[in-house]
C-alpha positions as CSV (number, residue, x, y, z in Angstrom):
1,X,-3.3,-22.8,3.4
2,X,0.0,-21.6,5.0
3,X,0.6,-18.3,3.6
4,X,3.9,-16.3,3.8
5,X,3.4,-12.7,4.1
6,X,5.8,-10.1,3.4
7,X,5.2,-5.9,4.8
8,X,3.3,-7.8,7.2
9,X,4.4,-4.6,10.1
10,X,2.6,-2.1,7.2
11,X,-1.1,-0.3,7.9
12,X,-2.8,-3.5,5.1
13,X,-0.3,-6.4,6.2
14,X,-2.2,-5.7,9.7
15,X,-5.9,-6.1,7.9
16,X,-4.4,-8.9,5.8
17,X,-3.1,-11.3,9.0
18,X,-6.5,-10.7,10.7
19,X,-8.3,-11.5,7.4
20,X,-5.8,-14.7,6.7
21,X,-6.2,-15.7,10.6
22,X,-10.6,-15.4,10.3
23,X,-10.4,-17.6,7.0
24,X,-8.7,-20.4,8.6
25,X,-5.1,-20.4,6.8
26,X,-1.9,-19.8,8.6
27,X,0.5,-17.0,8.2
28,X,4.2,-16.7,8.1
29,X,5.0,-13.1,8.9
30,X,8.5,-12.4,6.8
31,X,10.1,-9.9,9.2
32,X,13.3,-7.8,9.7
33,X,12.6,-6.9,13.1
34,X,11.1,-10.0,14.7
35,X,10.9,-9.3,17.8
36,X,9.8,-5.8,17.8
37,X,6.5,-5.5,20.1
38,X,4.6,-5.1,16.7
39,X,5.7,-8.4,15.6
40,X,5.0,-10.2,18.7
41,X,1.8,-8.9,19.0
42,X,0.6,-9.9,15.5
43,X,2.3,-13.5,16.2
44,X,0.2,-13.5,19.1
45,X,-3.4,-12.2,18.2
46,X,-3.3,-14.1,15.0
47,X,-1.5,-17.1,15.6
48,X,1.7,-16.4,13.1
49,X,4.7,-18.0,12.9
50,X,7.6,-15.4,12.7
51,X,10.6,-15.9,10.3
52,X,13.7,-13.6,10.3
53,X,14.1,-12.5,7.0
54,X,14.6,-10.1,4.2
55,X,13.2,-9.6,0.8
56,X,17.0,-8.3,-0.3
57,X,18.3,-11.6,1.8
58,X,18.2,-14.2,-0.9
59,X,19.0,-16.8,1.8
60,X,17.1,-15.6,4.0
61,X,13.6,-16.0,1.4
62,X,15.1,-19.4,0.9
63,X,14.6,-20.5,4.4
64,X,11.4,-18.5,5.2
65,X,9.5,-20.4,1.8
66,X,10.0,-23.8,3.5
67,X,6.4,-25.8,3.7
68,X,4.8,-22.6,2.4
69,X,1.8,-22.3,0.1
70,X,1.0,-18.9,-1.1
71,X,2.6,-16.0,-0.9
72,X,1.5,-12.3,-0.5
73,X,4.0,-9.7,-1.2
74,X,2.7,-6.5,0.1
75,X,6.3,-4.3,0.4
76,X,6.5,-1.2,-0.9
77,X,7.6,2.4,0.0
78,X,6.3,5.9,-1.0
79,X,9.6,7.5,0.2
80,X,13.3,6.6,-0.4
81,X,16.2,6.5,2.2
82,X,19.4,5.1,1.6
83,X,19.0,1.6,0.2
84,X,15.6,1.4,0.4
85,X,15.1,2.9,-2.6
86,X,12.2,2.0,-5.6
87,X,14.3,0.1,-7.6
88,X,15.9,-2.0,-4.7
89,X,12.3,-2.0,-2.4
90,X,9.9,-2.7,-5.9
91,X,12.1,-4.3,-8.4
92,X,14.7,-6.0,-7.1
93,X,12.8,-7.0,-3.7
94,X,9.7,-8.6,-6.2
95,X,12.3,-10.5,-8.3
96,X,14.0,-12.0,-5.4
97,X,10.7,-13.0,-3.7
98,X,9.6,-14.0,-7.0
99,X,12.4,-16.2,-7.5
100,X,12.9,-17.9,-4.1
101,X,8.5,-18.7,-4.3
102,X,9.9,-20.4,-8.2
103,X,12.7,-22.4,-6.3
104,X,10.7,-23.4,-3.6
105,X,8.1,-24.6,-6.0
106,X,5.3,-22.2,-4.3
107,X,3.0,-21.4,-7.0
108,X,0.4,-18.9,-5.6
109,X,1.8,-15.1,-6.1
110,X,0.0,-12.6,-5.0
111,X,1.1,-9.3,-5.5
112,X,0.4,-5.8,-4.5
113,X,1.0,-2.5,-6.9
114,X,-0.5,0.7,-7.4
115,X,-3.2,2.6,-9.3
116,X,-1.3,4.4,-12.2
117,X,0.9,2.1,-12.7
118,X,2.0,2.0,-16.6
119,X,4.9,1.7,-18.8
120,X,5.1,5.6,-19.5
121,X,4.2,6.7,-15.5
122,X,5.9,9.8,-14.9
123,X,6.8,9.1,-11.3
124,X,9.7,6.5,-10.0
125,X,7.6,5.1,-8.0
126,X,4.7,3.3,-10.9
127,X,7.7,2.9,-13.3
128,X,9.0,0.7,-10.9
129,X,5.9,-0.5,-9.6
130,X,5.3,-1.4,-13.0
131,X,8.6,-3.0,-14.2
132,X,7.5,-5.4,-10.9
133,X,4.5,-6.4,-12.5
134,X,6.1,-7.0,-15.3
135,X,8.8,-9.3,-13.6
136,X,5.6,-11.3,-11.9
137,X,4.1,-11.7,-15.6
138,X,6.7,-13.4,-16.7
139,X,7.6,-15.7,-13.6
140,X,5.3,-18.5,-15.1
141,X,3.7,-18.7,-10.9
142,X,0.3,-18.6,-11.0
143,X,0.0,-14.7,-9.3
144,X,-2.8,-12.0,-9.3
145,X,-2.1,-8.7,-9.6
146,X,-3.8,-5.7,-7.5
147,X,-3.4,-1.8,-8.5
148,X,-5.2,-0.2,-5.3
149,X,-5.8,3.2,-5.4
150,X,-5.4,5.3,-1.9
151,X,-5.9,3.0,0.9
152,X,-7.6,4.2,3.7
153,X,-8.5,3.5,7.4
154,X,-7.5,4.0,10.9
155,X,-4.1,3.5,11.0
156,X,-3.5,5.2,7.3
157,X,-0.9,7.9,6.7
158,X,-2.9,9.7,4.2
159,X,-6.7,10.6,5.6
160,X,-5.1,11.0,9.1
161,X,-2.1,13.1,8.0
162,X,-4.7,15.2,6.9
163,X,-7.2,15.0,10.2
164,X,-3.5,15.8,12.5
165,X,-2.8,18.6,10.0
166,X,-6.6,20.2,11.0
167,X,-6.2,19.4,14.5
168,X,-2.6,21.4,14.3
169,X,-3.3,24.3,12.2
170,X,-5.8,27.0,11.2
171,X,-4.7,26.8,7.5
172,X,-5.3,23.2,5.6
173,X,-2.8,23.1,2.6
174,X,-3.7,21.9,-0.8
175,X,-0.9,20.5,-3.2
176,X,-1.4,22.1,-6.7
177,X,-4.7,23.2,-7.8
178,X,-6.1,20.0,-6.4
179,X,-8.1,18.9,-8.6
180,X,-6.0,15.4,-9.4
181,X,-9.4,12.3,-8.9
182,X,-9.0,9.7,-6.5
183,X,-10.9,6.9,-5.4
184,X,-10.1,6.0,-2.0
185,X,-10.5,2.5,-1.0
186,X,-11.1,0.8,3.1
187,X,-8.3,-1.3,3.9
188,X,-10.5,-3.7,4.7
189,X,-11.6,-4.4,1.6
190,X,-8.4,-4.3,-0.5
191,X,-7.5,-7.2,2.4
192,X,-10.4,-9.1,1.9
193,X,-9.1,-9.0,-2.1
194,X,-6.2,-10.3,-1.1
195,X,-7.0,-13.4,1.1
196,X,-10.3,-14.0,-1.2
197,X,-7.8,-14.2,-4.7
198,X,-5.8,-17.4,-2.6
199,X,-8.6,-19.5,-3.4
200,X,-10.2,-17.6,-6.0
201,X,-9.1,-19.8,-9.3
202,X,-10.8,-17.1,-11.6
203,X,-8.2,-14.2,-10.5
204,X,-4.9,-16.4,-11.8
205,X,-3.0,-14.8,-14.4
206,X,-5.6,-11.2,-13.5
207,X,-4.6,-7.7,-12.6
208,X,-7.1,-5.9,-10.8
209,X,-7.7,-1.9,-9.9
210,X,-9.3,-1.6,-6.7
211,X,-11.1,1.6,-5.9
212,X,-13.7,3.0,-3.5
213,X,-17.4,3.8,-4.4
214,X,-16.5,7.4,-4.7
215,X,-14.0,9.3,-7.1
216,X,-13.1,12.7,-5.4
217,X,-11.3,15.5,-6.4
218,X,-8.3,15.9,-3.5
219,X,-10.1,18.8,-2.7
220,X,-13.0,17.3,-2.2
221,X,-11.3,14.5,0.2
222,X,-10.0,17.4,2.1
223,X,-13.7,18.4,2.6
224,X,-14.7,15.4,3.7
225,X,-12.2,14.9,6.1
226,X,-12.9,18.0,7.6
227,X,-16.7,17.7,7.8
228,X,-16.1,14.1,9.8
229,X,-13.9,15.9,12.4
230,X,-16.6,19.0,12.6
231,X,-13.4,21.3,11.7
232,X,-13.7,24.8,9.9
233,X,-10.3,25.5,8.0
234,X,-8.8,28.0,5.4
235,X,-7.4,26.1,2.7
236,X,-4.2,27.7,1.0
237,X,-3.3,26.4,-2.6
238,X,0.3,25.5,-2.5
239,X,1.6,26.8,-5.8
240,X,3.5,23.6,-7.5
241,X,6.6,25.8,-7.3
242,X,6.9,26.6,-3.8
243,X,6.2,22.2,-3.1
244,X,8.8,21.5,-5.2
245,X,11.4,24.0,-3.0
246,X,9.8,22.5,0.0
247,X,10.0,18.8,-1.3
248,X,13.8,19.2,-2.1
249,X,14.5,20.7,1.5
250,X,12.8,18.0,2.7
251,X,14.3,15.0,1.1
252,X,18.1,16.9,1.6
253,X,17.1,17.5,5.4
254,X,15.3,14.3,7.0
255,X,17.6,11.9,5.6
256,X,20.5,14.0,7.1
257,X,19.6,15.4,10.1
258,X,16.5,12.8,11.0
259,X,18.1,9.6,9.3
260,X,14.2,9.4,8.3
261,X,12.9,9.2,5.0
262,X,11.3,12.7,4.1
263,X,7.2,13.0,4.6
264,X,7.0,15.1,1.3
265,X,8.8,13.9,-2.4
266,X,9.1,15.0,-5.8
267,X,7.6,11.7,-6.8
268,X,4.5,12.4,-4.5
269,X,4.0,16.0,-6.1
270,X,3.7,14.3,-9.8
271,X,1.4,12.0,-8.5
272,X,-0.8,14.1,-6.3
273,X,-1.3,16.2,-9.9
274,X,-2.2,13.0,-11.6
275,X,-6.2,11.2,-11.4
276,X,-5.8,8.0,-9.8
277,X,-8.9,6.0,-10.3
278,X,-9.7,2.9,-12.2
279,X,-12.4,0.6,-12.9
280,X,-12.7,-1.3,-10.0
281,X,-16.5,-3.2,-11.1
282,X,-14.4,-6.6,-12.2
283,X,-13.1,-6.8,-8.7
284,X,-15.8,-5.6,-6.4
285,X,-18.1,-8.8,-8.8
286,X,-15.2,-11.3,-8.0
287,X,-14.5,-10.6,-5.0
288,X,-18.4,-9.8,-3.9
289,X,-17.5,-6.2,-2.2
290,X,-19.7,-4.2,-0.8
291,X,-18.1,-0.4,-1.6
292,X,-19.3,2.4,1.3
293,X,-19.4,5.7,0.8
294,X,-16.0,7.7,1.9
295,X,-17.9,9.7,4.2
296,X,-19.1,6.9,6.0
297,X,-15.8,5.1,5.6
298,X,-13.4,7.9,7.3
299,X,-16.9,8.5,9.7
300,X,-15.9,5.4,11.5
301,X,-12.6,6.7,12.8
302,X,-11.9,10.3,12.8
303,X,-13.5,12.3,15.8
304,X,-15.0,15.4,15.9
């Protein structure tokens, strides 16, 4: 199966190409930049083909569909600058991929979203996660839908910011009272979801929440994290007050003075005080996962 993929450059695209590449199909990587060293590499390691495109490039969708498949549509952001913000990035980059797959009469869709997502989500970020979703619903493509929870491996921004912030500082800090649930989840087995569900006819027309063997307080993943790097820390409570003061200096700052987007949001604070777990049993069956431990998970790449 020839299989256009789009956030191919992100930490799962990575896991997905070398999933794709081990099943046999072949991979179109949709890229912005593509010839960045990233891009080449992938091409290379995993035999892509690399088309110049954009999911905000109508034209450019057009051209990158050609002789295609199956697409998976893995973009997304967890932090806004300039254009790329959650309406453009979520809704309006879904629709237009969703469209151009329509008019190139590609009928396999699948499509990643978010545990939480929901109608009524407080945060920008599922609402337009969710009005995505909603968009792919209706396309009449034959898609599947996957809500992972925190994703989690070697290259992840989450576990490691955590592991650098240990490494760094004598103090570990803790958003809120942190006791929000999450169920972290190994990238490699939200991937293998992904390239499984291509030939999977039971998961047409399905939305599934994908979620790791364990549900952990934050708290508790902070303790985890710093029993795998053998790290003693004092962990501050960061009153929801004072991240709120620190998240708007952050998001006026970067974007101004770093012309990057800011590594702590308003929209992260309302869901790091939200659980974020699901039941992930209709998956893990279908998809015949094998869910580790988070300990032993993280284990595998953090060093003490």
């Amino acid at each position: 199966m020839k299989v256009l993929v789009t956030g191919a450059s992100g930490f799962v695209g990575q896991e997905v190409l070398e999933k794709l590449h081990a099943a046999g199909h072949q991979s179109r990587i949709l890229a912005r930049h593509p010839t960045s060293m990233r891009t080449r590499t992938q091409a290379s390691e995993f035999g892509a083909e690399v088309h110049a495109g954009d999911i905000l490039d109508v034209a450019s969708l057009a051209r990158g569909l050609k002789g295609i498949d199956a697409v998976i549509h893995l973009v997304g952001i967890i932090s806004e600058l300039g254009e790329s913000t959650f309406e453009n990035i979520h809704i309006r980059g879904a629709e237009n991929v969703v469209d151009a797959a329509r008019i190139a009469g590609v009928r396999r869709f699948v499509h990643m979203s978010a545990m939480g997502t929901r109608a009524n989500a407080s945060s920008r970020y599922h609402k337009t996660k969710w009005a995505a979703e909603e968009y792919v619903r209706k396309s009449g493509l034959d898609y599947t839908i996957f809500r992972p929870s925190i994703i989690y491996g070697p290259k992840d921004l989450f576990v490691n910011l955590f592991a650098k912030i240990s490494q760094l500082s004598p103090i570990m800090p803790v958003m809120g009272n942190g006791q929000s649930k999450l169920q972290p989840i190994p990238v490699s087995d939200v991937a293998t979801c992904f390239v499984k569900a291509l030939t999977e006819p039971a998961s047409l027309g399905q939305t599934y929440e994908l979620g790791g063997r364990d549900v952990l307080t934050l708290e508790q993943v902070i303790d985890e994290i710093l029993l795998a790097t053998n790290r003693r820390r004092l962990k501050v409570h960061i009153p929801l007050s004072i991240a709120r003061s620190q998240a708007s200096l952050l998001e006026f700052a970067y974007p101004r003075l770093l012309g990057k987007a800011p590594p702590l949001n308003h929209d992260q604070l309302i869901m790091l005080q939200e659980d974020n777990i699901g039941d992930s049993e209709p998956a893990n069956k279908l998809f015949r996962l094998q869910p580790i431990s988070f300990r032993q998970g993280i284990s595998a790449y953090l060093k003490k």
